[in-house]
TORPA-152635 format. One record per atom (N, C-alpha, C): residue in one letter; chain; atom name; z, y, x. Coordinates in steps of 0.001 Angstrom, whole numbers, plus 524288, in hexadecimal, padded with zeros to 5 digits. Layout:
// residues N
 type mol atom    pz    py    px
    a   A   CA     Z     Y     X
...
***
This chain:
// residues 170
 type mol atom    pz    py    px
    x   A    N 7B239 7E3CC 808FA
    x   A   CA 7B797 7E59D 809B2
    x   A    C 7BA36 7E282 80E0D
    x   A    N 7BEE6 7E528 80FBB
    x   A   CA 7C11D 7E2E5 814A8
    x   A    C 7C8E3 7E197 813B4
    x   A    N 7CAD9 7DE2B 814D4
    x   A   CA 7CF7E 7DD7F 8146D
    x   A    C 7D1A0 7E084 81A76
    x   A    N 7D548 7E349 81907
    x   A   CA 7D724 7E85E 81D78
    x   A    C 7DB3A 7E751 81FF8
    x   A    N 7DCB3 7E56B 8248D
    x   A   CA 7E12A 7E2E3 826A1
    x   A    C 7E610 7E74C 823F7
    x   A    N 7EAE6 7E424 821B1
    x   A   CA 7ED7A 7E51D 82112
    x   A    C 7F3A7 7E871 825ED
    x   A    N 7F2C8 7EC2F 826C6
    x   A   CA 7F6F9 7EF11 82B20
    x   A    C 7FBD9 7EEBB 828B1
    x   A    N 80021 7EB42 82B5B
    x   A   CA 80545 7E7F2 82B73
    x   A    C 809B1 7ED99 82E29
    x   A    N 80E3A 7EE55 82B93
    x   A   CA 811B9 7EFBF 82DDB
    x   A    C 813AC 7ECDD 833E5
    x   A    N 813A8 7F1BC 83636
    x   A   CA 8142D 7F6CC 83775
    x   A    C 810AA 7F927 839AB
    x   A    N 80D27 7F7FF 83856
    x   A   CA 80886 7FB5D 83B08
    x   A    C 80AE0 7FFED 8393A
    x   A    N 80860 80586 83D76
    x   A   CA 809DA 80A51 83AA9
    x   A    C 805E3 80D24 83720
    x   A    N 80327 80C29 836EB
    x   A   CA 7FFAD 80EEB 830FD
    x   A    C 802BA 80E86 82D8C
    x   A    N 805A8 80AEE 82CF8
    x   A   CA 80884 8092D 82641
    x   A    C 80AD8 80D98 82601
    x   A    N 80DD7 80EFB 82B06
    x   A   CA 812AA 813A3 82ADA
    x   A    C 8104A 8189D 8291B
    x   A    N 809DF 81972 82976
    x   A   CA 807B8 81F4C 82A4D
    x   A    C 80613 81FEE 82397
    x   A    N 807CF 825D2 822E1
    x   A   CA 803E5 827FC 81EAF
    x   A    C 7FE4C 82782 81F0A
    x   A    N 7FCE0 82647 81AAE
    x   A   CA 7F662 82612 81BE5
    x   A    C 7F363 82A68 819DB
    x   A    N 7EE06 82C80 81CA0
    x   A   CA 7E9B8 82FE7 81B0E
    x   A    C 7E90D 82F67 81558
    x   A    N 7E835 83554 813BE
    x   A   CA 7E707 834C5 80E31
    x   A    C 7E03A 8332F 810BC
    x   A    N 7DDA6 8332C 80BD8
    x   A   CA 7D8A9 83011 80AB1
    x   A    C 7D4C7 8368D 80A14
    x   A    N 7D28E 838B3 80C9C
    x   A   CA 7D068 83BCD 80C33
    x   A    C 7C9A8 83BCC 80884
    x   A    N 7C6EF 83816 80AC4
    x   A   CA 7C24B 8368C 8081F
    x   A    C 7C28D 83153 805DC
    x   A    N 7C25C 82FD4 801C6
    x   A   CA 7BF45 829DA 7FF4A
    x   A    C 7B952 82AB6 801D7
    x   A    N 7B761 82644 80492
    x   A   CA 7B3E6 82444 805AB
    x   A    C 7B0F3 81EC8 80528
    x   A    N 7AD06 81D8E 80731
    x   A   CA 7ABAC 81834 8062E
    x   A    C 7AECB 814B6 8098C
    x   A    N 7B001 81701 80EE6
    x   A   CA 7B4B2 813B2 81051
    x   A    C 7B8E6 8134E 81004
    x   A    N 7BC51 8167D 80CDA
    x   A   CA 7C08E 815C2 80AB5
    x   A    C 7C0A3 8151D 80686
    x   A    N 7BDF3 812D0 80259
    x   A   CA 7BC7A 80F37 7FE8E
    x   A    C 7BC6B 80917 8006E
    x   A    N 7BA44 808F6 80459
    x   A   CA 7B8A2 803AF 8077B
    x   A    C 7BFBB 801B5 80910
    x   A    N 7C1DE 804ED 80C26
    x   A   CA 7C54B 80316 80E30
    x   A    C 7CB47 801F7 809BD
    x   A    N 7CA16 80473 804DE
    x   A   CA 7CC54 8035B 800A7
    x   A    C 7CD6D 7FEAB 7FE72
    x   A    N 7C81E 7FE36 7FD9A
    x   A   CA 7C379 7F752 7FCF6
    x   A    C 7C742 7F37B 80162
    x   A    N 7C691 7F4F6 8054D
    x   A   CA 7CAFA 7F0E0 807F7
    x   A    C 7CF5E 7EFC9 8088F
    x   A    N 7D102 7F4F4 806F7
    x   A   CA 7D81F 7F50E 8062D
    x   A    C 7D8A4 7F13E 80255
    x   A    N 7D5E0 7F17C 7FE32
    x   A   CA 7D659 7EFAD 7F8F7
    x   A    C 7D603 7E7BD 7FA16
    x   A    N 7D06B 7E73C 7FBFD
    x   A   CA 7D091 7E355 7FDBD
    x   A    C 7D57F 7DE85 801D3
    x   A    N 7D8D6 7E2F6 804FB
    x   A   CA 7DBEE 7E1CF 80895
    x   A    C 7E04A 7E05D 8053E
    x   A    N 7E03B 7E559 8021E
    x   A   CA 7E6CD 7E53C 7FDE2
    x   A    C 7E558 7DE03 7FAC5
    x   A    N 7E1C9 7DD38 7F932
    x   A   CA 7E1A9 7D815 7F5FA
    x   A    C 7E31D 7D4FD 7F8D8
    x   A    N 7DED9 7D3F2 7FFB8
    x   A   CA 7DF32 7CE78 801C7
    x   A    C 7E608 7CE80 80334
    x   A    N 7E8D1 7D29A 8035B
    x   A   CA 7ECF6 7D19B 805B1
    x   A    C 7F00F 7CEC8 803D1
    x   A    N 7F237 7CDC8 80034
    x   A   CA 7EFB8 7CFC5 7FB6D
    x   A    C 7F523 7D54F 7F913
    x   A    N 7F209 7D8C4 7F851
    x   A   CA 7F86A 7DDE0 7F574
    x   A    C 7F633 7DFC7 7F066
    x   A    N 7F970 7E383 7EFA2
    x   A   CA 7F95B 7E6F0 7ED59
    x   A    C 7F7D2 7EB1E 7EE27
    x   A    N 7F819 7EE0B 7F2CE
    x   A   CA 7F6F7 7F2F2 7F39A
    x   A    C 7F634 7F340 7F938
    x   A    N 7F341 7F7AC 7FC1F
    x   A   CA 7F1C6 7F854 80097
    x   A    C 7F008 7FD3D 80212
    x   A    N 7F239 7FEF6 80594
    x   A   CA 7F245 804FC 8088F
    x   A    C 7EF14 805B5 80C57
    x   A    N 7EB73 80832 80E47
    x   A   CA 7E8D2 809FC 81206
    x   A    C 7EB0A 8091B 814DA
    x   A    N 7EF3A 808B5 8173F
    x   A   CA 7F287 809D4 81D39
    x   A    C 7F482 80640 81DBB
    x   A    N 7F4B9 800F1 81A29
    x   A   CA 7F597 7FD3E 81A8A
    x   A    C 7EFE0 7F8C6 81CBD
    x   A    N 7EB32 7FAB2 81BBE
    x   A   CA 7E709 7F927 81F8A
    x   A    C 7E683 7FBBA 822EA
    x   A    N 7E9BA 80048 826D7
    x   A   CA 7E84B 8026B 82B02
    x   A    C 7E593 807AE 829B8
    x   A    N 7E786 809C1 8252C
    x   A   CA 7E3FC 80EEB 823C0
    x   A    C 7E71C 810FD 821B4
    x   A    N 7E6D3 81722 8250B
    x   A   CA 7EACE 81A49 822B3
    x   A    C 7E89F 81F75 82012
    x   A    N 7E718 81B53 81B4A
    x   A   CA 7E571 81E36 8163D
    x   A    C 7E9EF 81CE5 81318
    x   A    N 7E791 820E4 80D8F
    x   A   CA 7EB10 821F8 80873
    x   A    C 7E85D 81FDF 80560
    x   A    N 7E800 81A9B 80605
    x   A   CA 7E4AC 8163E 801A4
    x   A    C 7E950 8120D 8019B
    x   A    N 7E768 8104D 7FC41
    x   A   CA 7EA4F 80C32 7FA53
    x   A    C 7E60B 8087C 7F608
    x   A    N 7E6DB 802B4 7F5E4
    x   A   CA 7E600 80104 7F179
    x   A    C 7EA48 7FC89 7EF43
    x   A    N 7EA94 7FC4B 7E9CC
    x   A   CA 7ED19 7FA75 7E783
    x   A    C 7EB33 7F696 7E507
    x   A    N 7EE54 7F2BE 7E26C
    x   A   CA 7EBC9 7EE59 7DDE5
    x   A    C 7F1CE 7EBAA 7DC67
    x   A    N 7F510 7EC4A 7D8A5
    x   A   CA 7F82E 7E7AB 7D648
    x   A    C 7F81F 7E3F3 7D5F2
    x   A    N 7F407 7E234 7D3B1
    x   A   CA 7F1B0 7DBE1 7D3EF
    x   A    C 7F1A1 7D9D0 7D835
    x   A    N 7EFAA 7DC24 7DDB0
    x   A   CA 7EF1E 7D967 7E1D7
    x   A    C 7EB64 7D669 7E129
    x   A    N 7E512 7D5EB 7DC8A
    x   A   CA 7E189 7D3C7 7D9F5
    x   A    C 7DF7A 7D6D3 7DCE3
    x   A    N 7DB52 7D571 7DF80
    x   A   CA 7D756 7D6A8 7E216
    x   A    C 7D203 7DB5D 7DB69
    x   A    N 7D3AE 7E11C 7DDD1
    x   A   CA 7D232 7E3AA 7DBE4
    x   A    C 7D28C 7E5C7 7D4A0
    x   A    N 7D80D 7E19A 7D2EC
    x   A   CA 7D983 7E31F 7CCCF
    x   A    C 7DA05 7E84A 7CBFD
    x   A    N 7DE27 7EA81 7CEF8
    x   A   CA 7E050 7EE23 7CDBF
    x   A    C 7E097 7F2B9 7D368
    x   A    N 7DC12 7F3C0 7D4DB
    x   A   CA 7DCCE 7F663 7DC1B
    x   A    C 7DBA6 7FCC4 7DBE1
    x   A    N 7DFB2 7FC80 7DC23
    x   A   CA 7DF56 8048F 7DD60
    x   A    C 7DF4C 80525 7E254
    x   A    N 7DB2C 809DD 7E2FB
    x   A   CA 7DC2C 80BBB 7EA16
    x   A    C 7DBF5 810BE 7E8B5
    x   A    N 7DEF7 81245 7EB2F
    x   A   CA 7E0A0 81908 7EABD
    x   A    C 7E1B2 81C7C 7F130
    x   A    N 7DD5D 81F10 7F124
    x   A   CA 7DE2E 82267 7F73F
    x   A    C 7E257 825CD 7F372
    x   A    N 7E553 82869 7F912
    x   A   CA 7E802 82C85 7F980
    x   A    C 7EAA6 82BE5 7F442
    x   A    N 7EE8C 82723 7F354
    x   A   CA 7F2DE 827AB 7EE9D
    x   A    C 7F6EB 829AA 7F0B8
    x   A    N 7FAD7 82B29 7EC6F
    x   A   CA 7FE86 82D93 7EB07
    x   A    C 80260 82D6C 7E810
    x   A    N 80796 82C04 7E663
    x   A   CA 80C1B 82AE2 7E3F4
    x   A    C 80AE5 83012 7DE89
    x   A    N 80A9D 8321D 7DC19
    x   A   CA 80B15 838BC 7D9B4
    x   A    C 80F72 8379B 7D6A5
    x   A    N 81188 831FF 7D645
    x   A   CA 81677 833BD 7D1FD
    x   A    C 8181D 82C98 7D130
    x   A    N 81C74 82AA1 7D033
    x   A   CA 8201A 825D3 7D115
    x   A    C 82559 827C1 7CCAE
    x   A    N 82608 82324 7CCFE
    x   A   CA 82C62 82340 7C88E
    x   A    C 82EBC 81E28 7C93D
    x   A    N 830F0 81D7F 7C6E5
    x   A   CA 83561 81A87 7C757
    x   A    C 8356A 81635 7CB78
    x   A    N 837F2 8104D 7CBE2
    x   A   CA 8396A 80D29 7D1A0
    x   A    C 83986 808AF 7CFB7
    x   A    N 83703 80582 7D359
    x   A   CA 83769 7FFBD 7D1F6
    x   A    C 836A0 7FD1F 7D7E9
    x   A    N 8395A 7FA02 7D909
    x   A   CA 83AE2 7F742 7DBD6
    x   A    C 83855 7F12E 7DD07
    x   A    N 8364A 7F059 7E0B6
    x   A   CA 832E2 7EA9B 7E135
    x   A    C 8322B 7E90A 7E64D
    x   A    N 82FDD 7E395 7E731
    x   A   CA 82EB3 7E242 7ED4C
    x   A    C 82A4C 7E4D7 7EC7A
    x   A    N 828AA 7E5DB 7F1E6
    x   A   CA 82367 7E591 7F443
    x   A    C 82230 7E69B 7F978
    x   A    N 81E19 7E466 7FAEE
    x   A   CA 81BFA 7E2CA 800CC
    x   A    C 8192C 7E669 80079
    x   A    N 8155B 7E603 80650
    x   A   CA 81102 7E813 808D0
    x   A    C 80D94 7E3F6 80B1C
    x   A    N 8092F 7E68C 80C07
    x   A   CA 803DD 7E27E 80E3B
    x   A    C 804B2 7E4A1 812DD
    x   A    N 806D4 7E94A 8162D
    x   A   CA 8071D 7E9C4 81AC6
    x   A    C 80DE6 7E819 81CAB
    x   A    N 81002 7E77B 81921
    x   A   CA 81614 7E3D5 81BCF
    x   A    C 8149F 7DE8C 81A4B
    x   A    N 810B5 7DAF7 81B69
    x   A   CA 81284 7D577 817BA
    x   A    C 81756 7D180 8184B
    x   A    N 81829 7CF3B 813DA
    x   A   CA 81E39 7CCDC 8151D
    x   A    C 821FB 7CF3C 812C7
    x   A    N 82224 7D561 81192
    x   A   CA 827DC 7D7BF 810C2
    x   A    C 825E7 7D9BB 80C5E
    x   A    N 82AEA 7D951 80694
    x   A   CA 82ACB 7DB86 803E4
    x   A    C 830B9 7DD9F 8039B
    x   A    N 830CD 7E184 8007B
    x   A   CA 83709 7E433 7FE6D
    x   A    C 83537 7E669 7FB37
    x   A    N 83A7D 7E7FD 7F7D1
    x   A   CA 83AF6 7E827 7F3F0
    x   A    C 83C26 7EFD3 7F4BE
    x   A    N 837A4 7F29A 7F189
    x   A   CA 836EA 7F8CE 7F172
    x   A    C 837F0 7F9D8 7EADC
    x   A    N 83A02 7FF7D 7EC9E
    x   A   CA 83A11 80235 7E8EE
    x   A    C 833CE 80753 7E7F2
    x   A    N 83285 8071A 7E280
    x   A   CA 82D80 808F7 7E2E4
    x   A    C 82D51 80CDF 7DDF8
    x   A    N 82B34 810A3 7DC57
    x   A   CA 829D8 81355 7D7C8
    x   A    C 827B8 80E78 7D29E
    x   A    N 82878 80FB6 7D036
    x   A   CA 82716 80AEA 7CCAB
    x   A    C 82158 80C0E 7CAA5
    x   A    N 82162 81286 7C9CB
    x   A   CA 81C2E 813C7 7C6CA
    x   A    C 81B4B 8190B 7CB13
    x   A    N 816DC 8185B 7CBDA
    x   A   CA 81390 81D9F 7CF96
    x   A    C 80E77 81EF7 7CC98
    x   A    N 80DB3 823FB 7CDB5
    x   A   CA 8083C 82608 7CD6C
    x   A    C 80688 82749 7D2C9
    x   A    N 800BF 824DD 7D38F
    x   A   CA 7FD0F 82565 7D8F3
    x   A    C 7F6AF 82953 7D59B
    x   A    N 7F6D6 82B73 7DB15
    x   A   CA 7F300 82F61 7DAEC
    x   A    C 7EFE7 82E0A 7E12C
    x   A    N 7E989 82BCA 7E175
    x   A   CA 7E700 82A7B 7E482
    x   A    C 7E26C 82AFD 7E298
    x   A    N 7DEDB 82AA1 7E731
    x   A   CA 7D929 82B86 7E4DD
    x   A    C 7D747 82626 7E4CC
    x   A    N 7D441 8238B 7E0E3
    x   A   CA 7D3C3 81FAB 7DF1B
    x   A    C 7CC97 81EC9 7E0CE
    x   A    N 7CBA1 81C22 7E530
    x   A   CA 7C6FB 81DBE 7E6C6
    x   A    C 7C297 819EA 7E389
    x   A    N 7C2FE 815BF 7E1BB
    x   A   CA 7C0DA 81424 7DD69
    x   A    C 7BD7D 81680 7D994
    x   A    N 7C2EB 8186F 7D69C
    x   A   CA 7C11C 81DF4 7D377
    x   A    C 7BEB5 821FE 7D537
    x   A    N 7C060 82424 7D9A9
    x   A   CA 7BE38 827F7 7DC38
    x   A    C 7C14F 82D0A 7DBF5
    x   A    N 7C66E 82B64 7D927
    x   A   CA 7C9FC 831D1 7D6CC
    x   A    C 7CD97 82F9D 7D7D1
    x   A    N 7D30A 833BC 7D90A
    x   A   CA 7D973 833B9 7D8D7
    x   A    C 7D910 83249 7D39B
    x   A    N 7DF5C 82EE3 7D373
    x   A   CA 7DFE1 82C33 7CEF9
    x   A    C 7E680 82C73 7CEC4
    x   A    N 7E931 82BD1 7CA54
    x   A   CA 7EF93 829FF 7CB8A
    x   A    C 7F131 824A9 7C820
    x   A    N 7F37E 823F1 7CB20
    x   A   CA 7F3C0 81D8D 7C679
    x   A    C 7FAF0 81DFA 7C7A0
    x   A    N 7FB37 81BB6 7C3B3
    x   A   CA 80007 81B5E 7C1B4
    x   A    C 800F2 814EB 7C23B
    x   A    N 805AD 81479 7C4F1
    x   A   CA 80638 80DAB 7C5ED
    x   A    C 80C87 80D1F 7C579
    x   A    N 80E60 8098C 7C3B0
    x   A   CA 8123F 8072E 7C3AC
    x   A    C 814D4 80076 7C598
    x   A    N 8197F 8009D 7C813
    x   A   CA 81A85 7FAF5 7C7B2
    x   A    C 8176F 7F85D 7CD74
    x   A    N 814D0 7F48E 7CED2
    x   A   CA 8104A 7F382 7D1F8
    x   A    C 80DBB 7F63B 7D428
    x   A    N 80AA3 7F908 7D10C
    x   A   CA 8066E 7FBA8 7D43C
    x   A    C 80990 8018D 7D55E
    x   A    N 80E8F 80378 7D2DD
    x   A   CA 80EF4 80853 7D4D2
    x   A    C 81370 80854 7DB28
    x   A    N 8152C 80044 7DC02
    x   A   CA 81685 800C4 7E0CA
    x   A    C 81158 7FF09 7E50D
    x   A    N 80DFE 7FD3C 7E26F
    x   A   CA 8087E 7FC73 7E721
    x   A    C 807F2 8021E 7E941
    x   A    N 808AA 804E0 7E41B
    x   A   CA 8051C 80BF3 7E5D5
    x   A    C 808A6 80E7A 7EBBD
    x   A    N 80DDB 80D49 7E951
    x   A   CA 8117F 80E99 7EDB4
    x   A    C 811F3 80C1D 7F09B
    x   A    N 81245 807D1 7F19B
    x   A   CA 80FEC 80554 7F5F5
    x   A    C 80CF3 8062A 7FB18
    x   A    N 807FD 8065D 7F8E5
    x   A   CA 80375 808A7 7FA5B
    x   A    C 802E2 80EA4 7FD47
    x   A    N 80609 8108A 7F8CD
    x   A   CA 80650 817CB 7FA80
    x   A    C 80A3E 8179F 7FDED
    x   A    N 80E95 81312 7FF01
    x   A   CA 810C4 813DF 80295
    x   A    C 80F95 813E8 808C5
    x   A    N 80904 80F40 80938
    x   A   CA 806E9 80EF7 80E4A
    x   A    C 80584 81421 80F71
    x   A    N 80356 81727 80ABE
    x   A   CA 80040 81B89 80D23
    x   A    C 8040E 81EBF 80F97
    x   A    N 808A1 81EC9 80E61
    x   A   CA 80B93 82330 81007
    x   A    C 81060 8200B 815FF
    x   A    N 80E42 81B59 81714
    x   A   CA 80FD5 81939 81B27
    x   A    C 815EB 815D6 81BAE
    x   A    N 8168A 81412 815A8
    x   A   CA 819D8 812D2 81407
    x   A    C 81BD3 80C22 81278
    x   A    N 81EBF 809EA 8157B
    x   A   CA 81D76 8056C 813AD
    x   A    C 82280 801A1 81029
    x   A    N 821E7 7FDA0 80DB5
    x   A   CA 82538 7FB6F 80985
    x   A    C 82BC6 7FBC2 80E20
    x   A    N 82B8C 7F956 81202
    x   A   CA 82F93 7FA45 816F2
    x   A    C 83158 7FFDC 8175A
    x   A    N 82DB3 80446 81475
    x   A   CA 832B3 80A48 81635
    x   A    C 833A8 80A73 8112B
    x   A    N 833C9 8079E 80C2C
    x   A   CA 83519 80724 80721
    x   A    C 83DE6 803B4 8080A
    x   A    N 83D2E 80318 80A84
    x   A   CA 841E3 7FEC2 80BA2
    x   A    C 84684 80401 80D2C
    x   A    N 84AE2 80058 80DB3
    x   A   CA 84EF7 80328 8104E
    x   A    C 84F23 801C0 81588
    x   A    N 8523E 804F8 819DA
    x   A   CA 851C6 8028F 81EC8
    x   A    C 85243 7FE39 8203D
    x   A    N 85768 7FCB2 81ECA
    x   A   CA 85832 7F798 82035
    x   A    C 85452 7F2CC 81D55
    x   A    N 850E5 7F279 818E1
    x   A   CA 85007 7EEB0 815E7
    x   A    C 849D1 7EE53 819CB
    x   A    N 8497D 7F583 81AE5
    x   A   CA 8435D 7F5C7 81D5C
    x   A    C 84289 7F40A 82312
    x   A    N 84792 7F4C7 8261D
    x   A   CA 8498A 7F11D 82C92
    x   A    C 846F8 7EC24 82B03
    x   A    N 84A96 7E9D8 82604
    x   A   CA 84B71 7E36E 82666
    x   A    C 844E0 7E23C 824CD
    x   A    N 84228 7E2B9 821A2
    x   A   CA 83C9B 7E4E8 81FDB
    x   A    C 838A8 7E545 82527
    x   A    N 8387C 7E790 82905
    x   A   CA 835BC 7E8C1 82C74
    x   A    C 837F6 7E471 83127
    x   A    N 83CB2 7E328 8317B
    x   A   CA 83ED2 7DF26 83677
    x   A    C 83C2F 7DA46 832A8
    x   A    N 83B68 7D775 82F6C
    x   A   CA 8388F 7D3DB 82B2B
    x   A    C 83375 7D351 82E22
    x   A    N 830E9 7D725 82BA2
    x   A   CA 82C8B 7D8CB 82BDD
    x   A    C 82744 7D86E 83181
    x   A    N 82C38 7DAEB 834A1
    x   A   CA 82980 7DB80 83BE7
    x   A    C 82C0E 7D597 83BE7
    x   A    N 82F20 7D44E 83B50
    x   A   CA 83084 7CDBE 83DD1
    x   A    C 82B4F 7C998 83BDB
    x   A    N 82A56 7C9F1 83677
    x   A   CA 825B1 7C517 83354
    x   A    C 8200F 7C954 8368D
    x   A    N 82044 7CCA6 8387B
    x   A   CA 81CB1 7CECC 83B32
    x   A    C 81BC4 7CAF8 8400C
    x   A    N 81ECD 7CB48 8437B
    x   A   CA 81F3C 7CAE0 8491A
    x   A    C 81D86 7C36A 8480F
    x   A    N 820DE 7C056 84487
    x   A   CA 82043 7BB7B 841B1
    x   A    C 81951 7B8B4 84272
    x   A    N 81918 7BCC6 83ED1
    x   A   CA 812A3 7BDE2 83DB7
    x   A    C 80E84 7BDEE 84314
    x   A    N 81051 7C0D7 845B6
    x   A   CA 80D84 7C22C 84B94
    x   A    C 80DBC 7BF3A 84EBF
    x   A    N 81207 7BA98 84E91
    x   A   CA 811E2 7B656 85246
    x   A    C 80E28 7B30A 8519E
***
């Protein structure tokens, strides 16, 4: 397995919808295997295709952030149903440094094909893992924790952000 350079805001992939997943193959099994691997050393929670430079409709997940406890990977997921709101910080592995504080569905149902198994599956998550899911489903659709904000909080957010950037580059 391979740790997958992590792609940093603003690259523009982040901004793009990504390809649904047409075939499971042996190499997109493989490149799963590394997402998965990448999401630990980083160390997160969750990790999007398009966040290693691939603009696929993959994701994998883990709560624990335990190297393989709890790791779902799901091509081509899907929201099919959410309720009520809960409110929390959270970051990104492609903004590092910035967290704020989002509003999120508290409980979702996801519908993805679970290539493990080998079949679509829906899991029902709440709390944690049902803001990882959204999270996640938010890369695919080119969405990031920064267009979650209001204007002004998302200005001050991004002028932050490009400044500990530029910091960084010296």
């Amino acid at each position: 397995m391979a740790i997958l350079p992590i792609v940093k805001y603003p690259e523009p992939i982040l901004k793009k919808t990504a390809r649904t997943v047409a075939e499971v193959n042996k190499q997109i099994r493989k490149f799963i295997d590394n997402m998965a691997e990448t999401m630990y050393e980083a160390p997160g929670v969750g990790l999007a295709a398009p966040q290693v430079n691939q603009p696929l409709r993959i994701i994998v997940v883990d709560p624990t952030g335990e190297k393989a406890q709890q790791l779902t990977a799901l091509i081509n997921p899907e929201i099919i149903a959410a309720e009520g709101e809960i409110s929390s910080e959270e970051g990104c592995l492609s903004i590092p440094g910035i967290t704020c504080q989002l509003k999120r569905f508290a409980k979702v149902r996801i519908r993805g094909y679970e290539p493990i198994k080998g079949k679509w599956v829906e899991i029902e998550a709440e709390e944690i893992l049902a803001r990882i899911f959204q999270h996640e489903i938010d890369h695919l659709n080119g969405t990031l924790i920064l267009d979650r904000l209001g204007p002004v909080k998302r200005a001050l957010y991004k002028r932050r952000y490009l400044k500990n950037l530029k910091e960084l580059r010296k």
